[in-house]
C-alpha positions as CSV (number, residue, x, y, z in Angstrom):
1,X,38.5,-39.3,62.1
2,X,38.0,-36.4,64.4
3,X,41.7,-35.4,64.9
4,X,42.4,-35.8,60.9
5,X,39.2,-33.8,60.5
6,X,40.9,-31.1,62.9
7,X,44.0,-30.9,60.7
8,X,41.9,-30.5,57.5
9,X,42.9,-33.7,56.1
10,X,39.4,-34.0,53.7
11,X,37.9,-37.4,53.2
12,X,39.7,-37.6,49.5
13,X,43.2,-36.8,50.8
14,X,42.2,-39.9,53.2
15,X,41.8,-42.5,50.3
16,X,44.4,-41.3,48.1
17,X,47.1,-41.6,50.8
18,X,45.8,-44.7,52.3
19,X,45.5,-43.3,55.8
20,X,44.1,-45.3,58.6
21,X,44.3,-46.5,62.4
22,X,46.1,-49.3,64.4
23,X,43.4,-50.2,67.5
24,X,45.1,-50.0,70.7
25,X,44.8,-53.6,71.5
26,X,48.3,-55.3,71.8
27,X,47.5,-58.6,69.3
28,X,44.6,-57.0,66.9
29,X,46.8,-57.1,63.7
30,X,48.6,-60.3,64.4
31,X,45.6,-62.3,65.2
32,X,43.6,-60.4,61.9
33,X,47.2,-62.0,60.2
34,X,47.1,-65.4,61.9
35,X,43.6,-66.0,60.7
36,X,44.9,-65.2,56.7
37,X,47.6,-68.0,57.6
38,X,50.7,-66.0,58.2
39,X,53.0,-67.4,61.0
40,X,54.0,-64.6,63.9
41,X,57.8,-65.2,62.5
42,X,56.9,-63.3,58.7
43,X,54.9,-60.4,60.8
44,X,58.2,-60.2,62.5
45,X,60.2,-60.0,59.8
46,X,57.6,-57.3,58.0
47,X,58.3,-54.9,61.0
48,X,54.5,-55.5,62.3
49,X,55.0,-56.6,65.2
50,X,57.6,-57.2,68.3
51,X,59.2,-60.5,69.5
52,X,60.0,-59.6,73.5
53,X,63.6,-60.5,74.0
54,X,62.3,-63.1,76.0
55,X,62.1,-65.4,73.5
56,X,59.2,-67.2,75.6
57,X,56.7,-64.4,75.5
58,X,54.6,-64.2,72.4
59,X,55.1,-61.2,69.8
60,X,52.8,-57.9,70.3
61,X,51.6,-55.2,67.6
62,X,54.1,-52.3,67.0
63,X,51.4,-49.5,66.0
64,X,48.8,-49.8,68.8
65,X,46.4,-46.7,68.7
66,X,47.7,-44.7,66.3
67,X,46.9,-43.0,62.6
68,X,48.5,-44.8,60.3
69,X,50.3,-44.2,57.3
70,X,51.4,-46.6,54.1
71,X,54.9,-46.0,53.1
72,X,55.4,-47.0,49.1
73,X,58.4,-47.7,47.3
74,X,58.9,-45.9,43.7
75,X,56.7,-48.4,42.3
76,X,53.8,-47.9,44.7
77,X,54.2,-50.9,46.6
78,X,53.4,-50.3,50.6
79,X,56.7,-51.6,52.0
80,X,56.4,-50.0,55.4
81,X,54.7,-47.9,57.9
82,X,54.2,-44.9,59.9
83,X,52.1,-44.2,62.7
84,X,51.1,-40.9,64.5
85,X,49.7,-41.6,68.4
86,X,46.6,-40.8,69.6
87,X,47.4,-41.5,73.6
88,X,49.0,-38.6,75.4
89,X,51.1,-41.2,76.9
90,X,52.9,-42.8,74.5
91,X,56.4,-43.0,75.1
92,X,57.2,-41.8,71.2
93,X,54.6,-39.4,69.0
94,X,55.6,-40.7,65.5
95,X,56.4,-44.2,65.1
96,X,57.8,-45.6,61.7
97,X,58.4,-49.3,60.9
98,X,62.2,-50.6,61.4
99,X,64.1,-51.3,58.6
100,X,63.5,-55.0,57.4
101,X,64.1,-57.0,53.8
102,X,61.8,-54.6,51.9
103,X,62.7,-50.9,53.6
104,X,65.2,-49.2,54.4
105,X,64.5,-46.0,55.6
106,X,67.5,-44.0,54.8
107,X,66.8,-44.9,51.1
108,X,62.8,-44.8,51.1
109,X,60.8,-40.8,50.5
110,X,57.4,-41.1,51.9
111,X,55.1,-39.7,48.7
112,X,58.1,-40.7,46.1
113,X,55.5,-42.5,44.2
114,X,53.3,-39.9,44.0
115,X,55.3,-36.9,44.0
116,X,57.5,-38.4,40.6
117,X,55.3,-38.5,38.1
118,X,53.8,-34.7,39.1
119,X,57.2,-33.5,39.9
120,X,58.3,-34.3,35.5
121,X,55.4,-32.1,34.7
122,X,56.0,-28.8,37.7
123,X,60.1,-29.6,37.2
124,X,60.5,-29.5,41.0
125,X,60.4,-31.9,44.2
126,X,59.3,-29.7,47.9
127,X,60.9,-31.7,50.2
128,X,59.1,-31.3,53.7
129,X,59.5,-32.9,56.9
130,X,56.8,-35.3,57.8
131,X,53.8,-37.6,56.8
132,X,51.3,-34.6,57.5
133,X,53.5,-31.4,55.7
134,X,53.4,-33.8,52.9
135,X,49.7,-34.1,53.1
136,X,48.9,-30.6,54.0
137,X,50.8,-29.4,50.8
138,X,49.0,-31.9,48.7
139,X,45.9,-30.2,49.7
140,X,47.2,-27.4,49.0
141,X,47.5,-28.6,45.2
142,X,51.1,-29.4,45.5
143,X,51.3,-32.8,44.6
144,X,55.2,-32.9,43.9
145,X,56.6,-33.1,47.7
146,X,58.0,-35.8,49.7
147,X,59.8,-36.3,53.0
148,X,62.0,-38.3,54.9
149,X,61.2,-40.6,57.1
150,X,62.3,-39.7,60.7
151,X,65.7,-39.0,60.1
152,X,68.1,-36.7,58.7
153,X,68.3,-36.4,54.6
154,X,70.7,-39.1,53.8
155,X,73.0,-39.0,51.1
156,X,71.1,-41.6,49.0
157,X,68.1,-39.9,49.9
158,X,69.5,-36.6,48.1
159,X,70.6,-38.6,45.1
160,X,67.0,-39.2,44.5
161,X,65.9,-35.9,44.6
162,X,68.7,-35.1,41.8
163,X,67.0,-38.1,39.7
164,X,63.7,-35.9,40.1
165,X,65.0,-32.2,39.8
166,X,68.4,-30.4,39.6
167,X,67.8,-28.6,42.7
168,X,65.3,-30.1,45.1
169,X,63.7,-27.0,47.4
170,X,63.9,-27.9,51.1
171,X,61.0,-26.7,53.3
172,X,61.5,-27.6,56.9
173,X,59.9,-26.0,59.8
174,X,60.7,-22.8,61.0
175,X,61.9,-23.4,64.4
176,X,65.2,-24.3,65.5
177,X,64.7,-28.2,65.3
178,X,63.9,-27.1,61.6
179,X,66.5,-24.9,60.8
180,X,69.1,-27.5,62.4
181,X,68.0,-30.0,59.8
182,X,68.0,-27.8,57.0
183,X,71.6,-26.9,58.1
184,X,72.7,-30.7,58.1
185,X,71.2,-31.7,54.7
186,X,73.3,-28.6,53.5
187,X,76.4,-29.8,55.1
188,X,75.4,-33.7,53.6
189,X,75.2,-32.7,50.0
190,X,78.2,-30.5,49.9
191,X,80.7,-33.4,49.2
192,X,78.0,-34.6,46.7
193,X,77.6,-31.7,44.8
194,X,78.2,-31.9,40.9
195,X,77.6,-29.7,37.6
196,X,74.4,-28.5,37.5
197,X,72.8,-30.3,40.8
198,X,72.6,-28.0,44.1
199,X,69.7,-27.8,47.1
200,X,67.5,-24.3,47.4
201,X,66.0,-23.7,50.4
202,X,62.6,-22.4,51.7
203,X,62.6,-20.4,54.5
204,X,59.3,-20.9,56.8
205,X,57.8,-18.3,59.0
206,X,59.4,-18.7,62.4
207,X,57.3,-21.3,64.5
208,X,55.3,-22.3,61.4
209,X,55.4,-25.5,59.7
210,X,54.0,-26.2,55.9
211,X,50.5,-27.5,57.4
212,X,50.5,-23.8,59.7
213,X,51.4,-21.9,56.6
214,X,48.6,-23.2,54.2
215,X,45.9,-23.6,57.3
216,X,46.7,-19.7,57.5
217,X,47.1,-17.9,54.6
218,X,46.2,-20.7,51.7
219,X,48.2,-22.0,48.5
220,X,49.8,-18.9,47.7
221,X,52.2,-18.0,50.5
222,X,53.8,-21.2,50.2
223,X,53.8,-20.2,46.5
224,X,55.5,-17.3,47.6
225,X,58.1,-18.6,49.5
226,X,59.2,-21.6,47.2
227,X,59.5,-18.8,44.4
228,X,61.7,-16.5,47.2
229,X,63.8,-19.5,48.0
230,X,67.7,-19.3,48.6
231,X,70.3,-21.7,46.9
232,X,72.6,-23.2,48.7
């Protein structure tokens, strides 16, 4: 509660995006599971938890100690997770579920449930990189932005911005990670391109991410800078 409360993330953006924390003790959710009479195999299956390859050892949590975030499908169904660590140590800082009979990341948006209904009445989809740009630019008032999860923009990902907008604005980070990214969604939706249907792109201050930007200087610079945004 502390670190959200750091990042600004108020007690309503809490609730409406479902955010909460995996205890760092290895069996907490399976046994919490167990004891609602699901078998170890189906939390498996759901990406919840780990089955060692030695087949002897019992299965362990994936998210241990770490913020957790619901990941819907268009009809706002959770269908998957992400998790953000809270221990220095942890071998990886964002965490999402693996891919399993309800998600597939490379065709999921994290927010898509959210962000389509607001982005028919704005006319436009801010695609950002992570759970917590997303979140940040919600409190900013933006409620029409999404992003994908861990991974470069795939090209089924970019067909579903086009079912949203004609020309989805891109806002990644600033830095050279960012820039790369933005750079490799460009060079993804060029063979995709048709009438009508492009990418524009947002160019962030250099070193700043969305959640910098709006911590700094408010709603209106990233007004600014969606509204200065270059097409592709």
């Amino acid at each position: 509660r502390a670190y959200l409360e750091r990042r600004g993330v108020s007690q309503e953006l809490i609730e409406r995006f479902g955010i909460g924390y995996a205890p760092a003790a290895r069996t907490a959710l399976i046994e919490h599971l167990t004891a609602r009479q699901m078998r170890p195999a189906q939390i498996v299956e759901a990406g919840m938890a780990i089955q060692p390859d030695e087949t002897d050892r019992p299965p362990y949590d994936r998210f241990r100690e770490r913020i957790i975030f619901p990941i819907h499908d268009a009809r706002g169904r959770v269908i998957a997770f992400g998790g953000r660590a809270m221990s220095a140590d942890a071998k990886a800082k964002y965490l999402n579920s693996p891919d399993t009979p309800l998600f597939d990341k490379g065709r999921t948006l994290y927010n898509l449930d959210k962000c389509s209904p607001a982005s028919r009445q704005t006319g436009r989809v801010i695609v950002a990189e992570g759970y917590m740009d997303v979140i940040a630019i919600a409190q900013a008032g933006f409620a029409d932005a999404v992003a994908p999860l861990g991974t470069a923009l795939t090209e089924q990902q970019i067909q579903m911005l086009w079912r949203m907008t004609e020309k989805p604005l891109l806002c990644f980070d600033g830095d050279a990670a960012g820039q790369k990214a933005a750079m490799r969604a460009a060079l993804r939706a060029l063979p995709l391109l048709k009438p009508g249907h492009s990418l524009q792109f947002v160019t962030l201050p250099e070193g700043k991410d969305p959640d910098d930007l709006v911590k700094a200087s408010g709603a209106a610079a990233l007004t600014t800078l969606l509204e200065a945004s270059q097409p592709l």
